[in-house]
C-alpha positions as YAML, in Angstrom:
chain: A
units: angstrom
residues:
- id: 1
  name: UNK
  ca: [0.00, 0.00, 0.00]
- id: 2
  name: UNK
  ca: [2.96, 2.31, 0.93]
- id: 3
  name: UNK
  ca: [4.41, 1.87, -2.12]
- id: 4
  name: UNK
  ca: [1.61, 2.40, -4.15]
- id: 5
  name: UNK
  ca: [0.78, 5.85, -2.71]
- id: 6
  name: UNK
  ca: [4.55, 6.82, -2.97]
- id: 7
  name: UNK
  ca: [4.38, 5.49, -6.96]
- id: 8
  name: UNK
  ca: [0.69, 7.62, -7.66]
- id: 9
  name: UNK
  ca: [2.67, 10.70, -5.86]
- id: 10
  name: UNK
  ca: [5.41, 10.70, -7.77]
- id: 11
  name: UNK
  ca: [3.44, 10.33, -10.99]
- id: 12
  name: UNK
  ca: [1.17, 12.90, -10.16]
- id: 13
  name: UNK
  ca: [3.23, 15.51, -8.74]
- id: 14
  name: UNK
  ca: [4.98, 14.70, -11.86]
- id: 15
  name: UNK
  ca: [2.64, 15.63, -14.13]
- id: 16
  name: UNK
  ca: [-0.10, 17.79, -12.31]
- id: 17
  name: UNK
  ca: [2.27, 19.26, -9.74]
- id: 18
  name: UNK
  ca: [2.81, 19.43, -6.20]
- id: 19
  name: UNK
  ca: [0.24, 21.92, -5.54]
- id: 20
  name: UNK
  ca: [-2.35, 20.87, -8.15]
- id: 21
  name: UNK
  ca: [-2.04, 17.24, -6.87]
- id: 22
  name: UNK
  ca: [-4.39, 16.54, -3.86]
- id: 23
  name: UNK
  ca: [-4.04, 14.12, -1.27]
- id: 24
  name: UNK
  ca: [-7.34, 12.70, -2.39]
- id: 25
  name: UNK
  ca: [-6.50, 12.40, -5.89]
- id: 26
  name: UNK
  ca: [-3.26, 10.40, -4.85]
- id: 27
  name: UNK
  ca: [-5.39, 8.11, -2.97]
- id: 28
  name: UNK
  ca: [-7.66, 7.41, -5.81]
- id: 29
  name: UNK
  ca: [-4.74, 6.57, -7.98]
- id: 30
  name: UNK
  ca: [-3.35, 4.35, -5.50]
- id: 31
  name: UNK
  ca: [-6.84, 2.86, -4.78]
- id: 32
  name: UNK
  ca: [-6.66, 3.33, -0.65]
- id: 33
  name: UNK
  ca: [-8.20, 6.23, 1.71]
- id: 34
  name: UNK
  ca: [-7.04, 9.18, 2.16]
- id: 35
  name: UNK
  ca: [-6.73, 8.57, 5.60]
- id: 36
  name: UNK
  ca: [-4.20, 5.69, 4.80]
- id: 37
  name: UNK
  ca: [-1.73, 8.93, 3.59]
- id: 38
  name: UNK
  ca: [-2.11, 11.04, 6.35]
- id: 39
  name: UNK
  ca: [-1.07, 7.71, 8.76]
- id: 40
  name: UNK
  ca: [2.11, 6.82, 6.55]
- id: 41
  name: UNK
  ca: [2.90, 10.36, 5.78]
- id: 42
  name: UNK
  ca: [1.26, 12.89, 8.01]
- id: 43
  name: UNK
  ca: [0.42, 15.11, 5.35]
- id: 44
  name: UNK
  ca: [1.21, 16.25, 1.35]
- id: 45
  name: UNK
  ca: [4.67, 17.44, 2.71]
- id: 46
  name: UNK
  ca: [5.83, 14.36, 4.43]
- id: 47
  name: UNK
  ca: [4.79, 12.57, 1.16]
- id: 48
  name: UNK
  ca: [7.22, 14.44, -0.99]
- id: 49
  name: UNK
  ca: [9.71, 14.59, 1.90]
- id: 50
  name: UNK
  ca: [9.85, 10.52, 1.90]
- id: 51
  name: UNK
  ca: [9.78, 10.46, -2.57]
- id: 52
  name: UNK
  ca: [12.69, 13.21, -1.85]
- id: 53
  name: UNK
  ca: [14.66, 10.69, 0.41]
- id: 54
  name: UNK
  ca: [14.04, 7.79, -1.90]
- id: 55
  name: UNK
  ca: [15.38, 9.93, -5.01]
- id: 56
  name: UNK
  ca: [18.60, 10.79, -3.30]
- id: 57
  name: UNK
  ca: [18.92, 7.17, -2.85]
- id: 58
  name: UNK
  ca: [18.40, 6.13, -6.31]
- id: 59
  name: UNK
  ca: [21.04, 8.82, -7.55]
- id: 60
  name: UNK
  ca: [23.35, 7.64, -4.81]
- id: 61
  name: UNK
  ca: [23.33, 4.25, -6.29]
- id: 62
  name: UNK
  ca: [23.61, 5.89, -9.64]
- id: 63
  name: UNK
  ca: [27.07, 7.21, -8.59]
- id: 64
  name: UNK
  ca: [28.24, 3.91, -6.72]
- id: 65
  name: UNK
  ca: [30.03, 2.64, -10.10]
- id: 66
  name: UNK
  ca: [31.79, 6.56, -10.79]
- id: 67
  name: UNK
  ca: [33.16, 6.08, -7.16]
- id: 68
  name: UNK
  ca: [35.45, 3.95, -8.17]
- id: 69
  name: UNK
  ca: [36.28, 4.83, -11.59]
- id: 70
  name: UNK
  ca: [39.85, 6.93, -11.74]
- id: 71
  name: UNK
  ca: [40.48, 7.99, -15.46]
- id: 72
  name: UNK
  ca: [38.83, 11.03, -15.98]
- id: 73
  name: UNK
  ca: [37.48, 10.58, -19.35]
- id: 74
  name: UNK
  ca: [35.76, 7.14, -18.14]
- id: 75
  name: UNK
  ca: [34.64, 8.99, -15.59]
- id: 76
  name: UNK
  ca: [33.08, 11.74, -17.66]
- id: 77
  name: UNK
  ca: [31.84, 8.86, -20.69]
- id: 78
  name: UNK
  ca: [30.10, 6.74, -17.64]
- id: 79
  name: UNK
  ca: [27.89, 9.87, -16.61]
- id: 80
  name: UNK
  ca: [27.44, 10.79, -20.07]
- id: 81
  name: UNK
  ca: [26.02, 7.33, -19.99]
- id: 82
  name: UNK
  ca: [23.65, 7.44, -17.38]
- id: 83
  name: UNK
  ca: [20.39, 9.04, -19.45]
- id: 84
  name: UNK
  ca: [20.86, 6.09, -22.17]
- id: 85
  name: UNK
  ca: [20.88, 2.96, -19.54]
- id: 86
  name: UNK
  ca: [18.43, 4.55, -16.71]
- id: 87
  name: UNK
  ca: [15.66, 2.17, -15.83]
- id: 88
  name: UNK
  ca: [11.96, 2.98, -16.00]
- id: 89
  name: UNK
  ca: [11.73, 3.21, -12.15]
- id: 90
  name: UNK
  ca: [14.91, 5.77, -12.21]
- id: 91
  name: UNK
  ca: [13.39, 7.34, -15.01]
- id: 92
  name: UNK
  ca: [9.76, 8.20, -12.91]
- id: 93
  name: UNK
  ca: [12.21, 9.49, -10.19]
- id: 94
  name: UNK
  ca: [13.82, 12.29, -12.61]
- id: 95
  name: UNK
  ca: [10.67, 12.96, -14.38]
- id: 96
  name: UNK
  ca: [9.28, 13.88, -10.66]
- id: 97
  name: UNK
  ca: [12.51, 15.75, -9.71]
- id: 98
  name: UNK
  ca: [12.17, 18.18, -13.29]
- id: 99
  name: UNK
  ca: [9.24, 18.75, -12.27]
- id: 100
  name: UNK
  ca: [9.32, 19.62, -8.79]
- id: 101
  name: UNK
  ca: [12.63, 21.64, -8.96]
- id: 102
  name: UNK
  ca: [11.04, 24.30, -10.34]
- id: 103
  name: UNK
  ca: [7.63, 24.22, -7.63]
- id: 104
  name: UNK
  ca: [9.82, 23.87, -4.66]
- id: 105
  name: UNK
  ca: [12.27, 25.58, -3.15]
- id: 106
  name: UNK
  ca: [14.88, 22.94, -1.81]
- id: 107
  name: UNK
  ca: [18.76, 22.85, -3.38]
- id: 108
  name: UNK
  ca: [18.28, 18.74, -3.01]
- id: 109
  name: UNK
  ca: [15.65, 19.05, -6.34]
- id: 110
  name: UNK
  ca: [19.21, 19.55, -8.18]
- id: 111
  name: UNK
  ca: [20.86, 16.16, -8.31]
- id: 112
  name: UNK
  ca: [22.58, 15.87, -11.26]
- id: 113
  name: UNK
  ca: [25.04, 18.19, -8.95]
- id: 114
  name: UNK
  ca: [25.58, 15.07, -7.27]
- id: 115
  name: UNK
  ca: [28.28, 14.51, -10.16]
- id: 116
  name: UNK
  ca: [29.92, 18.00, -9.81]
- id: 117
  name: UNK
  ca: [33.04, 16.92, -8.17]
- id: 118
  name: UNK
  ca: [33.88, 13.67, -10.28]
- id: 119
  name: UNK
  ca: [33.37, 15.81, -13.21]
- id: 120
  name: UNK
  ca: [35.21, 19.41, -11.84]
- id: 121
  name: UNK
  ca: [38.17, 16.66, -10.79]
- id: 122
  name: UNK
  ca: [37.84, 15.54, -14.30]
- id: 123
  name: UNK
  ca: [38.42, 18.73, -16.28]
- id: 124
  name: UNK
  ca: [40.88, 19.82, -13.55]
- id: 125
  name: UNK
  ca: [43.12, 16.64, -14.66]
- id: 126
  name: UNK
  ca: [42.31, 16.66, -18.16]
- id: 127
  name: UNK
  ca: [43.98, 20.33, -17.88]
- id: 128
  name: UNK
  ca: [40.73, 22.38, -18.66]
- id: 129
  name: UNK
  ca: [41.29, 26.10, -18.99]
- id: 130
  name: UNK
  ca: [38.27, 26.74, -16.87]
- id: 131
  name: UNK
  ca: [37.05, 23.61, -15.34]
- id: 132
  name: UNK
  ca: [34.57, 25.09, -13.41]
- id: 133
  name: UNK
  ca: [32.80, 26.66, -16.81]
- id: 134
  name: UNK
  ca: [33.14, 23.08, -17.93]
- id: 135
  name: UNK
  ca: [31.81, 21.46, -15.18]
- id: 136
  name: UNK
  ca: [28.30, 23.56, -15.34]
- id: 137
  name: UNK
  ca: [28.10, 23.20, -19.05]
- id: 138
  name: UNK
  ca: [28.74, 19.49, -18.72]
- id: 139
  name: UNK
  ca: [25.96, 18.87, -16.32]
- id: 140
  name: UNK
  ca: [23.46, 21.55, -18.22]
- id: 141
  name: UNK
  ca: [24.18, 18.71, -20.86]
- id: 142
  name: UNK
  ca: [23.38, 15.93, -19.07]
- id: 143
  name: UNK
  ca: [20.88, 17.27, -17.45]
- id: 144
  name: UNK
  ca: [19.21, 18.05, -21.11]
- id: 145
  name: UNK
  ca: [20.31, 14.77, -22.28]
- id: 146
  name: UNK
  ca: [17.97, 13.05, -19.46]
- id: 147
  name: UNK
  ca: [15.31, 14.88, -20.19]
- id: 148
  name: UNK
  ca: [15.67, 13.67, -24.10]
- id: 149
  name: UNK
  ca: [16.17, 10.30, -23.22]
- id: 150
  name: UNK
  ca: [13.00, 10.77, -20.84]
- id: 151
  name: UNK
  ca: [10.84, 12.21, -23.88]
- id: 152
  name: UNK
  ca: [11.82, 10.05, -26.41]
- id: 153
  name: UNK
  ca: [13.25, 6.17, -26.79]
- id: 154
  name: UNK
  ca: [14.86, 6.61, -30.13]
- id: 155
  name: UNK
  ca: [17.78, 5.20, -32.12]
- id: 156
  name: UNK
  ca: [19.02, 9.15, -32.15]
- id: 157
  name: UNK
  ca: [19.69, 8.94, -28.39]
- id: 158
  name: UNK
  ca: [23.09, 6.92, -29.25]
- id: 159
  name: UNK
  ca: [23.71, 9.38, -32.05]
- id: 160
  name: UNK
  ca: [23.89, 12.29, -29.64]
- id: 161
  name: UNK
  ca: [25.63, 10.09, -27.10]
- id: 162
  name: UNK
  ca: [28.12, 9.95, -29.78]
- id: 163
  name: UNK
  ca: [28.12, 13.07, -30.49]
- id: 164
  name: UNK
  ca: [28.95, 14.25, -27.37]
- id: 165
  name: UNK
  ca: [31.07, 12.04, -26.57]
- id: 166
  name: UNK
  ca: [33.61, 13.50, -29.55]
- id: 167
  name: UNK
  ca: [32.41, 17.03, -28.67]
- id: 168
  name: UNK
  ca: [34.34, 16.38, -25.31]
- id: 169
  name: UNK
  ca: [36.60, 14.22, -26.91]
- id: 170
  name: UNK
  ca: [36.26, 11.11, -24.64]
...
């Protein structure tokens, strides 16, 4: 049941909005009461606190494999990788985050800046004039490139993966 109220949030805040999405209209997606969200959550708030937490996660274990990785331009070509082998449940996660980012106010809604010092490390080896410029232009990137590979499932996603790929020359 839990689950199911935390899956109709995050596709409804998703695509109606925090605000516009009431708790009633969660609970009718998730097919329990409304009192059921108010006992697991304690309100609307508490709700998108908990999808919050379980979003960080998910882009925690995203970076698990980058942890470990040392050459900078593997490092850079993984993340560059991410938007082409995200999973559908990863993918509802980041649909919800674009989103929300922009209806609420909290610096966590930005986690593709859970990269920033892998790839600012990165340009700093690879001997970047300005690796700092590079670093916010390379997650602007990725950032769009999720939110292609989110819109469409296309044969051009590899193309641009490609493309970019040469355009930082890794």
């Amino acid at each position: 049941m839990r689950e199911n109220i935390i899956n109709s949030a995050v596709s409804l805040f998703a695509t109606q909005g925090f605000h516009a999405a009431s708790t009633r209209s969660i609970a009718q997606k998730a097919g329990v009461s409304e009192g059921l969200i108010f006992r697991h959550f304690k309100n609307k708030e508490g709700l998108l606190e908990k999808i919050l937490e379980i979003t960080i996660e998910k882009f925690k274990v995203l970076m698990k494999p980058i942890e470990t990785l040392t050459h900078p331009k593997v490092i850079l070509k993984h993340i560059l990788t991410i938007p082409l082998n995200t999973s559908d449940d990863y993918k509802k996660y980041i649909k919800f985050i674009q989103g929300m980012r922009w209806q609420v106010n909290d610096e966590r809604m930005n986690l593709f800046q859970i990269f920033y010092e892998k790839v600012f490390t990165s340009f700093k080896v690879l001997d970047y004039d300005d690796p700092e410029t590079e670093t916010q232009t390379f997650l602007m990137i990725l950032e769009g490139a999720m939110s292609h590979a989110l819109r469409q499932n296309t044969k051009m996603n590899l193309l641009i993966l490609d493309n970019l790929l040469k355009k930082f020359n890794i």
